[in-house]
C-alpha positions as CSV (number, residue, x, y, z in Angstrom):
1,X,91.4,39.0,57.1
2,X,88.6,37.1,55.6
3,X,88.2,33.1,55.6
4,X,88.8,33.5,52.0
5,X,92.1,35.7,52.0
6,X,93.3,32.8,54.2
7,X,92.8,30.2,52.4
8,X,94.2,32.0,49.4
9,X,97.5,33.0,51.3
10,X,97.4,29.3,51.8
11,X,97.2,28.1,48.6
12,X,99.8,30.5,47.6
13,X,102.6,29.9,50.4
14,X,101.3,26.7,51.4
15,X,100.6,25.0,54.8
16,X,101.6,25.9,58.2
17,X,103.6,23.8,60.5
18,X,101.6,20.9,62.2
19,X,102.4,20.4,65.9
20,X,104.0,17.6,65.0
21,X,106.1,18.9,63.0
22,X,107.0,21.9,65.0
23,X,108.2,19.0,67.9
24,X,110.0,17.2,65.3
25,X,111.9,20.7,64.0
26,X,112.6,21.4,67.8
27,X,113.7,17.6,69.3
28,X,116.4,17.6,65.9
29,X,117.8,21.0,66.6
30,X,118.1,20.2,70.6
31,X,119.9,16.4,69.6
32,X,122.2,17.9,67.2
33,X,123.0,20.8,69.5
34,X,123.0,18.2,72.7
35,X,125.0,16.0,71.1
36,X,127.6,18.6,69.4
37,X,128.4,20.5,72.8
38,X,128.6,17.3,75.0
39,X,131.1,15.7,71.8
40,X,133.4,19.3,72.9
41,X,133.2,18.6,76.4
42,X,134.0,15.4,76.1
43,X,136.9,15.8,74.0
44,X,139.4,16.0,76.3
45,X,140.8,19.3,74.3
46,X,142.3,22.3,75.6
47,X,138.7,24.3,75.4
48,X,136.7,21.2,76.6
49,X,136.9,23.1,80.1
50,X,135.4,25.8,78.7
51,X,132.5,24.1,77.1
52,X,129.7,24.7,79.7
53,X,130.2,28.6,79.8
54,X,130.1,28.5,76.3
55,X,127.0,26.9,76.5
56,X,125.5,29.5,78.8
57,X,126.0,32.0,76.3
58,X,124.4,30.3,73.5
59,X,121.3,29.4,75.8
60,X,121.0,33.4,76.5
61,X,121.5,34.2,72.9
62,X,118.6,31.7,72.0
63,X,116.4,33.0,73.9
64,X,116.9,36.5,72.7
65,X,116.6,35.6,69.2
66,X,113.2,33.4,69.8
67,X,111.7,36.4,70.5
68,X,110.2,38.8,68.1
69,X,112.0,41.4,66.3
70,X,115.5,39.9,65.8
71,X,117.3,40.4,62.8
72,X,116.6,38.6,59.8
73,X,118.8,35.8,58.6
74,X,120.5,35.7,54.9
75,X,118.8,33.3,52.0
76,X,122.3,31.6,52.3
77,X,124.7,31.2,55.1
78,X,127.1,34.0,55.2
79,X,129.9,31.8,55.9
80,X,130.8,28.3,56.8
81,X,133.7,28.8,58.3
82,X,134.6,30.0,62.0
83,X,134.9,34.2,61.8
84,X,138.2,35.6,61.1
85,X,140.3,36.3,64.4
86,X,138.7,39.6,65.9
87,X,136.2,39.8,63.9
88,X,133.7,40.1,66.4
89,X,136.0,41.4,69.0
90,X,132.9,44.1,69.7
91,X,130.5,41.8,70.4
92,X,130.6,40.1,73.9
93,X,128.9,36.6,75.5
94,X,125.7,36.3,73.9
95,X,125.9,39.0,71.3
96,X,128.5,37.1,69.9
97,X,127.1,33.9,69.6
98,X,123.8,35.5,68.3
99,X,125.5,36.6,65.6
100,X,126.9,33.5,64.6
101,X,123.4,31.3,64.9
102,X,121.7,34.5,62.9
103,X,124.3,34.3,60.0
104,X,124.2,30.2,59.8
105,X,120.4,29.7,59.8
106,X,119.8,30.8,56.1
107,X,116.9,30.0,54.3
108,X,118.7,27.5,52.4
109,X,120.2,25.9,55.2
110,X,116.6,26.3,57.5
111,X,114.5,24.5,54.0
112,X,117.8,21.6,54.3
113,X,117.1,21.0,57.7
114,X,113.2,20.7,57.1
115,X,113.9,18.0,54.0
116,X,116.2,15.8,56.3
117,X,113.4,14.9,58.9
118,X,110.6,14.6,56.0
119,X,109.1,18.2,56.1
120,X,108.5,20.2,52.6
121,X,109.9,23.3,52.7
122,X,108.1,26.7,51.3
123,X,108.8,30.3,51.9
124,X,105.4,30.7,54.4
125,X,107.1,28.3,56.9
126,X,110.8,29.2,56.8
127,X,111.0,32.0,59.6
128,X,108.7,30.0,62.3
129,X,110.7,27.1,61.6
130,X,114.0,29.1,62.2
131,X,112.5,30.4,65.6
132,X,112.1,26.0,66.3
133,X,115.4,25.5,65.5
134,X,116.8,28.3,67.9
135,X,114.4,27.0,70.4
136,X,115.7,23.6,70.4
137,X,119.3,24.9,70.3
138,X,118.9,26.9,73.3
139,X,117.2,23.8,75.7
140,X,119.9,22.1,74.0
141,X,122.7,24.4,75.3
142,X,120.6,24.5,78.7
143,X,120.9,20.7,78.9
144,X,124.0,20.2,78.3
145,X,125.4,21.5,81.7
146,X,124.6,18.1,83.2
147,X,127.2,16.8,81.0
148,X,129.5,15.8,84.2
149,X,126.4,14.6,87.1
150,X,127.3,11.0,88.1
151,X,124.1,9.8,86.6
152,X,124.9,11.3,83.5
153,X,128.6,10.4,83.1
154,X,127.3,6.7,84.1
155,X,124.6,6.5,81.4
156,X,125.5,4.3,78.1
157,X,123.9,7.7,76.1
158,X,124.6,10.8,78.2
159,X,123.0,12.5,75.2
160,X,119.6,9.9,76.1
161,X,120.2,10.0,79.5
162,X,119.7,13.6,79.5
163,X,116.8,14.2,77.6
164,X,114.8,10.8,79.1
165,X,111.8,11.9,80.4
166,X,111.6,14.8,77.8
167,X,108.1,16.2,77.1
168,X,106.1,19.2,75.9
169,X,103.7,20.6,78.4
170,X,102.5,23.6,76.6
171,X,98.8,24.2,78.9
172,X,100.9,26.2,81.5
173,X,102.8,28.3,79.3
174,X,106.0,27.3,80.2
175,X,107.8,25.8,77.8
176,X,109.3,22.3,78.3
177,X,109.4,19.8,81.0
178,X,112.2,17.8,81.9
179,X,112.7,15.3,83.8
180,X,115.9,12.9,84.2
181,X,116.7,10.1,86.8
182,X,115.6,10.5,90.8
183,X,113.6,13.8,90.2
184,X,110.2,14.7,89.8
185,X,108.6,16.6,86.9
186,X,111.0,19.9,86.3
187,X,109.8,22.8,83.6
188,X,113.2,24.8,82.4
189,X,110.8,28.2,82.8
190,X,109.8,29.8,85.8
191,X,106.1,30.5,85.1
192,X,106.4,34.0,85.5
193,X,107.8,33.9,81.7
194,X,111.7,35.0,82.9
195,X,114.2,32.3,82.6
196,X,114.9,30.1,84.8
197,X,118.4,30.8,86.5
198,X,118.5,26.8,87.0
199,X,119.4,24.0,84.6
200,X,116.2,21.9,85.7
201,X,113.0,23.1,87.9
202,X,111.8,21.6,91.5
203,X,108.6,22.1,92.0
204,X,109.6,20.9,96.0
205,X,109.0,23.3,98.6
206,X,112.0,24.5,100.9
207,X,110.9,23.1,103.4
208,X,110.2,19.6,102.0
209,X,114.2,19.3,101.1
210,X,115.5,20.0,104.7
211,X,115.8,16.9,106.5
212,X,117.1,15.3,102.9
213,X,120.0,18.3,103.1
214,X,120.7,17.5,106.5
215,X,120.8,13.8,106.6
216,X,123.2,14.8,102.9
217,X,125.4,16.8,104.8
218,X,125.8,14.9,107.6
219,X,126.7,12.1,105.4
220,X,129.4,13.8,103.7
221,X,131.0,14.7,106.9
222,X,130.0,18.5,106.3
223,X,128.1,18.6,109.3
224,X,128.3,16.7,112.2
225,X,126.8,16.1,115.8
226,X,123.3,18.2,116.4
227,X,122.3,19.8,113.6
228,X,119.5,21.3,115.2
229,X,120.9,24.6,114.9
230,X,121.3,24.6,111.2
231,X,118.0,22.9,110.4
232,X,116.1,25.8,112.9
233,X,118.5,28.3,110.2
234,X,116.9,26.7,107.0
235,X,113.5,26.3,108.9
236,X,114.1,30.1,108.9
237,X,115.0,30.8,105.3
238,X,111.9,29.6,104.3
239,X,109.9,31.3,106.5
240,X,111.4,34.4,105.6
241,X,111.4,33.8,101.8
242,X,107.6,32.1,101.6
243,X,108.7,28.6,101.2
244,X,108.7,28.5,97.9
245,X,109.3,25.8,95.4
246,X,112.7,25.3,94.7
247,X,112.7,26.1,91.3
248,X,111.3,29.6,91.9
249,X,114.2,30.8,94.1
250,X,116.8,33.2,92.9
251,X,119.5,35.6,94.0
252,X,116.9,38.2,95.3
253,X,116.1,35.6,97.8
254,X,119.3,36.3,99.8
255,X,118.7,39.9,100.0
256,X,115.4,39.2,101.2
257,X,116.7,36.3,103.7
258,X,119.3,38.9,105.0
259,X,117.3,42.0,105.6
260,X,114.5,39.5,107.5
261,X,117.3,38.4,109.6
262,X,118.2,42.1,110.5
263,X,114.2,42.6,111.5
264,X,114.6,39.9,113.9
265,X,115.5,40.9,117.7
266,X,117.7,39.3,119.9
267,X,115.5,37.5,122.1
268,X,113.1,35.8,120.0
269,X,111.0,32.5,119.8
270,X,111.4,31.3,116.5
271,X,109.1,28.0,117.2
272,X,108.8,25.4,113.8
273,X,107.3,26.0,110.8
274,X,104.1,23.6,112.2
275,X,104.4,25.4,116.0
276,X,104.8,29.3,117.0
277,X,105.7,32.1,115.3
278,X,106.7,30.6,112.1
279,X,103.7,29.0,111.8
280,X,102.7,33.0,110.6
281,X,103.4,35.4,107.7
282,X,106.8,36.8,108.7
283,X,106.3,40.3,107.5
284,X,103.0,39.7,110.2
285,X,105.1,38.6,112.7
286,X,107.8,41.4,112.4
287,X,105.1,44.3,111.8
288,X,103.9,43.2,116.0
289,X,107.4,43.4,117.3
290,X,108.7,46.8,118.8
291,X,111.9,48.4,117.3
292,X,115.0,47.5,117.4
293,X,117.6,49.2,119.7
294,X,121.0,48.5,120.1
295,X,120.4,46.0,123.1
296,X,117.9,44.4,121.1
297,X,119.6,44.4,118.2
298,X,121.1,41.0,116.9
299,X,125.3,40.8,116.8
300,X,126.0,40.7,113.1
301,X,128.5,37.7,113.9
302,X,125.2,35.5,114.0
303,X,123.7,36.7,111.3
304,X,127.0,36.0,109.3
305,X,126.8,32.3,111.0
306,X,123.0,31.9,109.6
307,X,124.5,33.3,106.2
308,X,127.3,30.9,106.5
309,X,124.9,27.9,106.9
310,X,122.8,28.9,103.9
311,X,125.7,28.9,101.7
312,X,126.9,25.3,102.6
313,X,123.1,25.0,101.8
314,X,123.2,26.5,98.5
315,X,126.1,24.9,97.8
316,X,124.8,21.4,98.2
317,X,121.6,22.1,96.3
318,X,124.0,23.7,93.1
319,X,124.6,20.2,92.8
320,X,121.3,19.1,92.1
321,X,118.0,21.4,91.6
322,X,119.8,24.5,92.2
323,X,122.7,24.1,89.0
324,X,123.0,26.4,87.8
325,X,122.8,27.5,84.0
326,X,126.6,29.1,84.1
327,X,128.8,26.2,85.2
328,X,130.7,28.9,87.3
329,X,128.3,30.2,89.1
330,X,126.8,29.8,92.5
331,X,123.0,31.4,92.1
332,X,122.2,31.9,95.6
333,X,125.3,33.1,96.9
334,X,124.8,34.2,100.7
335,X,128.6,34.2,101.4
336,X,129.0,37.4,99.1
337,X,126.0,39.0,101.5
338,X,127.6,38.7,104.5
339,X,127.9,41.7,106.6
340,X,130.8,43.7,107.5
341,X,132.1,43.4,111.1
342,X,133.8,46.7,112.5
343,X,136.1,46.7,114.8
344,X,134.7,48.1,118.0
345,X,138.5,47.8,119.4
346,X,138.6,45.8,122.4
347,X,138.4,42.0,123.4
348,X,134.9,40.1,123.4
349,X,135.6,39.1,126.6
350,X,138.1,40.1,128.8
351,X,140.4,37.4,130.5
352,X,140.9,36.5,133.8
353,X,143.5,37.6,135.8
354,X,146.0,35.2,138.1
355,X,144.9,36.3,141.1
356,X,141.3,35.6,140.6
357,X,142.1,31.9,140.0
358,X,144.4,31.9,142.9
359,X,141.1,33.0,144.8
360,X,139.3,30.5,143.0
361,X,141.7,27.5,144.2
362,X,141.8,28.8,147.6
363,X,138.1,28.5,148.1
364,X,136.2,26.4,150.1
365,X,135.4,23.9,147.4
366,X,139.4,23.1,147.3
367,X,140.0,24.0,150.7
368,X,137.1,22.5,152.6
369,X,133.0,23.5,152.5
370,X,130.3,22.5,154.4
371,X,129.0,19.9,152.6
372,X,126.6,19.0,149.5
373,X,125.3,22.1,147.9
374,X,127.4,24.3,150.4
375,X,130.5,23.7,149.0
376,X,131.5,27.4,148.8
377,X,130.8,28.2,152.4
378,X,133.0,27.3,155.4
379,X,131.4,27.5,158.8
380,X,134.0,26.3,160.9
381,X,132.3,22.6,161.3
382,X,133.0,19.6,159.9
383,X,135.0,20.7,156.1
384,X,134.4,18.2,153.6
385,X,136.6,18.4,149.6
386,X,134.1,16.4,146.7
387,X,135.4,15.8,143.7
388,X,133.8,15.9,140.3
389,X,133.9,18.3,137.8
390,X,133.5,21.1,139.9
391,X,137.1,20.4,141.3
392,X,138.7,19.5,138.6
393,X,137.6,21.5,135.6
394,X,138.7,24.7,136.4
395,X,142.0,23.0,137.5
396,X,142.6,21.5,133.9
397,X,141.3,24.4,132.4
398,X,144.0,27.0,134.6
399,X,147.1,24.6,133.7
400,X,146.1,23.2,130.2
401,X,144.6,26.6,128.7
402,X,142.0,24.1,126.9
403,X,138.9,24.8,126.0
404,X,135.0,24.4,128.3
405,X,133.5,21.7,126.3
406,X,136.7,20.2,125.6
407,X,137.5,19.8,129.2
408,X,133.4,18.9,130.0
409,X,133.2,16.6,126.8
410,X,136.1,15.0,128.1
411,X,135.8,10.8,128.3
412,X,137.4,8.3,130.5
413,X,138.8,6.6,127.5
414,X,140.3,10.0,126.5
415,X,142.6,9.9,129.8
416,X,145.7,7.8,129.6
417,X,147.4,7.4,132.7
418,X,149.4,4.3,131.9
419,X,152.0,6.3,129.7
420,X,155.4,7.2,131.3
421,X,154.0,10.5,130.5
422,X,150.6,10.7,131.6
423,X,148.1,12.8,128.9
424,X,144.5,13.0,128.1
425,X,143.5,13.2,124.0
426,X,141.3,16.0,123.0
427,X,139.2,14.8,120.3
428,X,135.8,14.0,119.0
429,X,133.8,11.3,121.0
430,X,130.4,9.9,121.7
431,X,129.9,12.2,124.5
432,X,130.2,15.4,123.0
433,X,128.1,14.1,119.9
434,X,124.3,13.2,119.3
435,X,122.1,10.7,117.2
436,X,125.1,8.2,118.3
437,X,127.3,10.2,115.9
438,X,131.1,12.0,117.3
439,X,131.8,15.1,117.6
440,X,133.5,18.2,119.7
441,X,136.4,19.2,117.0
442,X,136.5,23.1,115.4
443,X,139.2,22.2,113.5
444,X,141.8,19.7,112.3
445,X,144.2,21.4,115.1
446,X,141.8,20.8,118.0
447,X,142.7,17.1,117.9
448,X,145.6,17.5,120.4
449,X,147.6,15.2,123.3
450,X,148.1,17.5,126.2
451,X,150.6,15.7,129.0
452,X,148.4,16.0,132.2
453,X,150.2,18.8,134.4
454,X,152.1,17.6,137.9
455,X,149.7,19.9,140.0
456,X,146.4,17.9,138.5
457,X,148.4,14.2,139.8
458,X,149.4,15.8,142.7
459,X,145.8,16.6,143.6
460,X,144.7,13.1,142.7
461,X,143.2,13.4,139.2
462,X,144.4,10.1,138.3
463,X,142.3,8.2,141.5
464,X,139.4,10.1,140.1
465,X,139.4,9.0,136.8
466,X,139.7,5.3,138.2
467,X,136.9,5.9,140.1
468,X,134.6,6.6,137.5
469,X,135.8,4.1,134.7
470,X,134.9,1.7,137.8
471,X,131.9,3.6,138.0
472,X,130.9,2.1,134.6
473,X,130.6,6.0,133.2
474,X,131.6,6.8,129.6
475,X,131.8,10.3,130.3
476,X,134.9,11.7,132.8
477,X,132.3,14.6,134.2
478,X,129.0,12.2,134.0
479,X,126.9,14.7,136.1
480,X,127.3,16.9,132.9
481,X,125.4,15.0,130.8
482,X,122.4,14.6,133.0
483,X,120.2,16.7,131.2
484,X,118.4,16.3,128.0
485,X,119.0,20.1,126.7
486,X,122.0,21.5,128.8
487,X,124.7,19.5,128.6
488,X,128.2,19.4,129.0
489,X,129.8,23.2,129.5
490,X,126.4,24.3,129.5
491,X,125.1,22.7,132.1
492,X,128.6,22.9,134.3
493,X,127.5,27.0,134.1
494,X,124.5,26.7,135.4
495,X,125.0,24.5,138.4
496,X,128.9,25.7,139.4
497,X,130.3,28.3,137.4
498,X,127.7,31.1,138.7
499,X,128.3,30.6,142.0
500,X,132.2,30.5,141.4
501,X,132.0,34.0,140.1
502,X,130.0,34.9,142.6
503,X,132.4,34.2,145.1
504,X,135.0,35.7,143.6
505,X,133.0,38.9,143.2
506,X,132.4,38.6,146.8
507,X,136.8,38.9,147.4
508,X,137.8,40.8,144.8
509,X,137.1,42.9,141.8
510,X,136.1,41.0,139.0
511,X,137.8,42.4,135.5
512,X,136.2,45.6,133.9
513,X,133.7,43.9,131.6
514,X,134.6,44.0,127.3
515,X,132.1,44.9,124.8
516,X,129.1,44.8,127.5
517,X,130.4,40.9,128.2
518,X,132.2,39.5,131.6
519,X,135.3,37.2,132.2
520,X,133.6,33.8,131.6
521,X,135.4,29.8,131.3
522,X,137.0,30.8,128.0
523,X,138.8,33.8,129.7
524,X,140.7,31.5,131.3
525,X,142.0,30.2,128.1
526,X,142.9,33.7,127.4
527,X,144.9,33.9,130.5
528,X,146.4,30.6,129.7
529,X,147.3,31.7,126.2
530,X,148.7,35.1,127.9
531,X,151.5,33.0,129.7
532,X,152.8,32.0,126.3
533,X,153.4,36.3,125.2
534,X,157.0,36.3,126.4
535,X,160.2,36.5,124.2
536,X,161.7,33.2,123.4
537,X,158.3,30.9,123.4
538,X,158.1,28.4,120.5
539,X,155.2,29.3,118.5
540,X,154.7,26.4,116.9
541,X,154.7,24.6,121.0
542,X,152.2,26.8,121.7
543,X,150.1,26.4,118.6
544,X,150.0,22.4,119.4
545,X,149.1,23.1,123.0
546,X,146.3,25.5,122.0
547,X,144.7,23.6,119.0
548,X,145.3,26.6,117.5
549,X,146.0,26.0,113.7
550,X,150.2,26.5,112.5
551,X,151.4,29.5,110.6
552,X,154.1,30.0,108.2
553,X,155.7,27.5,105.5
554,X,157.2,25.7,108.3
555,X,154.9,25.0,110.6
556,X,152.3,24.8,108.6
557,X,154.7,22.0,105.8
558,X,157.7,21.2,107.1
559,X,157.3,20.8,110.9
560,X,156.7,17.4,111.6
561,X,158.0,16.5,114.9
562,X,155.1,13.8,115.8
563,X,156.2,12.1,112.6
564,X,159.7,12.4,113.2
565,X,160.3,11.7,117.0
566,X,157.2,10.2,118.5
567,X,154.4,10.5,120.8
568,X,156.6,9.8,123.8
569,X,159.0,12.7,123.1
570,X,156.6,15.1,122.3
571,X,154.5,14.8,125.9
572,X,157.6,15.2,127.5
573,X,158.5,18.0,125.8
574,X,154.9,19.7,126.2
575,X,154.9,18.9,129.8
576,X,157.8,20.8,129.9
577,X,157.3,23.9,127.9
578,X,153.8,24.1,129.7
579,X,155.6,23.7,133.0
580,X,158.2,26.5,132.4
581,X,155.3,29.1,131.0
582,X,152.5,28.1,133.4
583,X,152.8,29.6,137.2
584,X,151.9,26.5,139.8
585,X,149.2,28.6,142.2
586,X,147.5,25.3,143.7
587,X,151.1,24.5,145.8
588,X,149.1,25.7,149.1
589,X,146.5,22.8,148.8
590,X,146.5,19.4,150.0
591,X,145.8,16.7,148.4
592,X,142.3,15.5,149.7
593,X,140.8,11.5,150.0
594,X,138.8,10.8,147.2
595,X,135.2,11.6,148.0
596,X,132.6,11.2,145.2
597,X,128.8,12.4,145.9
598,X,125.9,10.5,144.4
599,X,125.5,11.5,140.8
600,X,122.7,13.9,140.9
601,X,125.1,16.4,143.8
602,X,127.9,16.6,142.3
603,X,128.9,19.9,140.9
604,X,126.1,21.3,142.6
605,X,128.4,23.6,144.2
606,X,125.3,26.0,145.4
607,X,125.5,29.6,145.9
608,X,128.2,31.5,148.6
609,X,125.4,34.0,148.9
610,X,123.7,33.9,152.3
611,X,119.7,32.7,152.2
612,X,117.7,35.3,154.2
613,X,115.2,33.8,156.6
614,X,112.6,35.3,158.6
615,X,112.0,35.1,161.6
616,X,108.6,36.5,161.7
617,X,106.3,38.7,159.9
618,X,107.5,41.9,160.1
619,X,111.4,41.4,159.7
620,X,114.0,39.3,158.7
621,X,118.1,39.4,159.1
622,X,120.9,38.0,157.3
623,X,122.4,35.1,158.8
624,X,126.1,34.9,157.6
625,X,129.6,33.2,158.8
626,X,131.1,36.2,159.7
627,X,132.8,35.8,163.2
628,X,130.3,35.7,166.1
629,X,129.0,39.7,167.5
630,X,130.5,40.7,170.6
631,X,128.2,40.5,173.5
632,X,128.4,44.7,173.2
633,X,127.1,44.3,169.8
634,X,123.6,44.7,168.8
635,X,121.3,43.8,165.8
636,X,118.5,47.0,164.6
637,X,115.4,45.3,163.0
C-alpha cells in the first residue's frame, strides 16, 4: 500500500489508536472487570465461593479471543440480560464465557465505552479497541485471584491495592508487569509467549527462595528440628530442574524432578549447589554414572519422601509466587507423582526374637566384662558392670517397646522418679532438636508417659539418673551427643549396637534377614509390640503404650481416660498391663554398684571379636578366652 492509499484510508476511517489511548481502553476494562469480580467475591452470596473459578475461566476465554480470528461481535449487544437457563448447556468453562464477552462487546456498546473515557469513536478503531477491552478484562480476571491474600484483604482499596505497582513493559514482549506489596517486578506472561500458569511472575531463582521457605516452614511449625535434609531435597530440585526462575516453573517440572530422582543411584554424593556434583549439569552428571541395578537402585519409599517434601514446598509457595490462576488448583503437584509401592510381602525388618535378648542381658556387659572397651569379653579376672547407655538402652527398649531415638533422645528432666508411680515422658526436647529448637515427635501419639518397668528399678535405673542430673548433664545418655554429625541412636550404633549383634551372632542364630535387611534396635520394638498379639489385649492400652495413633470412633473421640481419671491412675494401670504382657528375662541378674566411666568410654562397649596379633613375621594365632589347652594339646602354625 502506497503512503498515499494510507493517508486516504485515514482520512476516510479516521485515526488509529494512540498508545495512550490503547492504555487508557485497557486500565478501564481491567478496573471495571477488577472491581466487578472482587464486588461478587465479596458479597458474601451463595456463589461468592465460586467467584475465583469463575474468574479462571474468563481469563482463558480472554486470551483466546485477543487472538486473531475469533468471531466477530454484533453492531448491538445481543442481549442484556443473563442467557436463558440451558441455553449454553453445550458450551463448557471458557467456551462459555467467550460467548457471552463476544455477544456483549457490540459496536455500539465498544464506541460507548470509547466516549466515556474521552476517545472519539469511528468504524477504523472499533475492532482493535474491542481486542483492548478483552485484554484488560482478562488481567482483570487474572488479578482478581488475590482477592483473599492478607495484604489484600488489609488494604483500604483491594481493587488499588492490587493493581499498585501496575505498568506496561512492552520491550520484552510480554505483556504487563505487576507488582504489588513485598515482591519484586512480576510479568503475568512467561516469555516464551504461553500463559503463565501463575497469578503473578518471580523472576527469583529456586534456589534464592530456599532458606526463606525453610526459615517459613519452620516458623509455622511445619518443620521442625534439622532441616538439613529437606533443604539438601530442594537443593536437589533445582539442580535437577535448571534452577530456574520461579515464574518459569510448571507442572512438567515434577515429571522432570521425578524421573532425575529415578537416575540417581543409591550411594551418591549430592555435595551443594556451590560444592560437588551439583555444582554440574545434572544430565552431565548422570550421563558419567554406570547403570542402575537393583542393588543400586534407590527404594522408591525415598523418592516418595523427596516427593513428599516438594509438595509441602509447593504448597507454601501456592501461597505466594506460585498461586495459582485456578483458585483450586495446586500447579506443581508432586503428591499426585508419587510412585506406587508393591508389596514385596514380607516385613522390612524382621524382629527379634526372646531368646536373642535373653542372650543379650546375659552378656558380659550385664553380667561382668573386663573392663573399658572390653565390656563383652569375660576373661575370668577382675569383672567389672558400667553403666551408661549401653546398659540401660536396650533394657528400656526390651520392657517399654519404645522407640531408638526416643530412648537415646531421652533427658534427665523427662525421668520422674518422684511419682508414687515412677515414669519417664516421651516427648520433644532440646536434645533431640537443633538450632536450639525441640524436637523428636512423629506424631501427636508419640507424646506418651510410660510407668518405668520394676526390672529397670530393680537394676538401679533410678541411682543412674541421679547420677547424671548431679552430673550437671541435660541429656540422660550424654555420651550420645558427643559428636557433631552422629548423634543420639546414631551414634549409640556405631559404638555399641555392632558389637551387641556381634556377640549374639557369635551364640546363636541371628533371625533370617527381611527384604535383604537384618534385625536391628527397632526389631525390638517389633518384638515388644508382638507381646501385645494375644486375645483379650486392650487395643486402645496398647496404642498409648506404643505411640501408635487410636482407631475407631471410640478411641479415636470418645476415649478419654487421661481426662477422666488422671495421670496417677493411668501409670498404674500401664505398669500393669505392660507387666502382665511383657515376659521379665533380666530376673537372673544382680543388681550392680553404680559405676559411671569418664564421658568419652562410656558405651564404648568394643568388639567380642578376638584381635589377632603376631608374633612374628611369618605367622600369627588367635588369642581367645576359650579354656586353657591341655598340656597334650598343640598349636600348627
Amino acid at each position: 500500500m502506497t503512503v498515499k492509499a494510507k493517508v486516504d484510508c485515514m482520512l476516510e476511517t479516521g485515526p488509529a489508536l494512540t498508545g495512550e489511548q490503547i492504555e487508557g481502553i485497557f486500565r478501564r476494562a481491567l478496573e471495571d472487570e477488577l472491581n466487578s469480580l472482587l464486588n461478587d467475591a465479596y458479597g458474601n452470596q451463595p456463589w461468592s465461593g465460586s467467584v475465583l473459578d469463575v474468574a479462571t475461566e474468563i481469563a482463558e476465554a480472554c486470551r483466546n479471543l485477543r487472538r486473531p480470528n475469533r468471531p466477530f461481535s454484533p453492531k448491538d449487544s445481543r442481549r442484556d440480560e443473563d442467557p436463558e437457563p440451558g441455553e449454553l448447556a453445550h458450551l463448557d468453562g471458557p467456551d462459555f464465557y467467550a460467548e457471552q464477552i463476544v455477544s456483549n462487546l457490540g459496536d455500539e456498546q465498544v464506541a460507548a465505552f470509547l466516549r466515556a473515557i474521552g476517545v472519539q469513536a469511528h468504524a477504523g478503531i472499533l475492532e482493535p479497541a474491542r481486542t483492548h477491552i478483552i485484554r484488560g478484562m482478562g488481567v482483570g480476571a487474572d488479578l482478581v485471584q488475590r482477592a483473599f491474600d492478607d495484604d489484600v484483604l488489609d488494604a483500604p482499596d483491594p481493587a488499588t491495592a492490587i493493581i499498585a505497582g501496575f505498568e506496561r513493559r512492552p520491550s520484552n514482549g510480554s505483556a504487563q508487569i505487576i507488582q504489588h506489596p513485598g515482591t519484586s517486578a512480576l510479568p503475568s506472561v512467561t516469555a516464551n509467549g504461553r500463559g503463565n500458569p501463575f497469578v503473578v511472575y518471580e523472576a527469583r531463582r529456586f534456589s534464592e527462595v530456599i532458606d526463606d521457605v525453610i526459615a517459613e516452614l519452620k516458623a509455622e511449625g511445619i518443620w521442625s528440628r534439622n532441616t538439613s535434609q529437606q533443604r539438601r531435597i530442594m537443593q536437589t530440585f533445582a539442580w535437577i530442574t535448571g534452577n530456574k526462575p520461579l515464574g518459569e516453573y510448571n507442572h512438567l517440572d515434577v515429571a522432570v524432578f521425578k524421573k532425575g530422582l529415578l537416575r540417581i543411584p543409591l550411594k551418591f554424593s549430592y555435595g551443594t549447589l556451590e560444592k560437588g556434583a551439583m555444582t554440574r549439569p545434572f544430565a552431565e552428571v548422570v550421563a558419567e554414572l554406570p547403570a542402575l541395578t537393583d542393588a543400586t537402585r534407590r527404594d522408591p519409599k525415598t523418592i516418595n519422601r523427596d516427593l513428599s517434601f516438594l509438595q509441602t514446598v509447593s504448597k507454601h509457595l501456592s501461597e505466594t509466587c506460585w498461586k495459582s490462576r485456578s483458585a483450586t488448583s495446586l500447579v506443581l503437584d508432586f503428591g499426585a507423582a508419587r510412585l506406587t509401592i508393591k508389596d514385596k510381602g514380607g516385613d522390612l525388618r524382621p524382629p527379634w526374637q526372646r531368646a536373642h535378648l535373653e542372650c543379650l542381658f546375659a552378656s558380659p556387659i550385664y553380667t561382668g566384662g573386663d573392663g573399658p572397651k572390653q565390656r563383652l569379653k569375660a576373661s575370668g579376672r577382675k569383672l567389672v558392670i558400667y553403666h551408661d547407655a549401653a546398659y540401660f538402652a536396650p533394657l528400656i527398649w526390651y520392657y517399654t517397646a519404645a522407640c531408638r531415638e526416643e530412648i537415646c533422645g531421652l533427658e534427665v528432666a523427662d525421668i520422674e522418679l518422684d511419682h508414687e508411680t515412677p515414669y519417664l515422658h516421651i516427648r520433644d526436647n532440646f536434645t533431640r532438636g537443633q538450632d536450639g529448637e525441640k524436637a523428636g515427635e512423629k506424631r501427636a501419639a508419640r507424646n506418651r508417659h510410660l510407668p518405668l518397668p520394676r526390672e529397670l528399678i530393680r537394676l538401679g535405673f533410678p541411682e543412674y539418673v541421679r547420677a547424671i542430673a548431679a552430673e550437671g548433664h541435660v541429656a540422660l545418655f550424654p555420651e550420645c551427643y558427643v559428636a557433631a554429625k552422629k548423634r543420639g541412636g546414631a551414634f549409640f550404633y556405631e559404638r555399641a549396637w555392632k558389637h551387641m549383634v556381634d556377640y549374639i551372632a557369635a551364640q546363636m542364630p541371628l533371625p533370617p534377614p527381611s527384604n535383604g535387611k537384618g534385625a536391628d534396635i527397632h526389631s525390638i520394638r517389633s518384638l515388644g509390640s508382638s507381646f501385645y498379639e494375644v486375645d483379650g489385649v486392650n487395643e486402645i492400652l496398647r496404642a498409648d503404650v506404643m505411640g501408635h495413633a487410636r482407631t475407631g470412633t471410640n478411641g479415636k473421640h470418645y476415649s478419654k481416660r487421661m481426662q477422666t481419671e488422671g495421670l496417677d491412675v493411668i501409670l498404674r494401670e500401664r505398669l500393669e498391663f505392660m507387666g502382665r504382657y511383657v515376659p521379665i528375662i533380666t530376673g537372673h541378674l544382680d543388681r550392680a554398684p553404680l559405676r559411671l566411666l569418664p564421658l568419652d568410654e562410656r558405651s564404648r562397649v568394643g568388639s567380642p571379636r578376638e584381635r589377632k596379633i603376631r608374633s612374628d613375621a611369618k605367622h600369627s594365632r588367635m588369642i581367645c578366652h576359650s579354656p586353657p589347652l591341655s598340656a597334650h594339646s598343640s598349636i600348627s602354625s
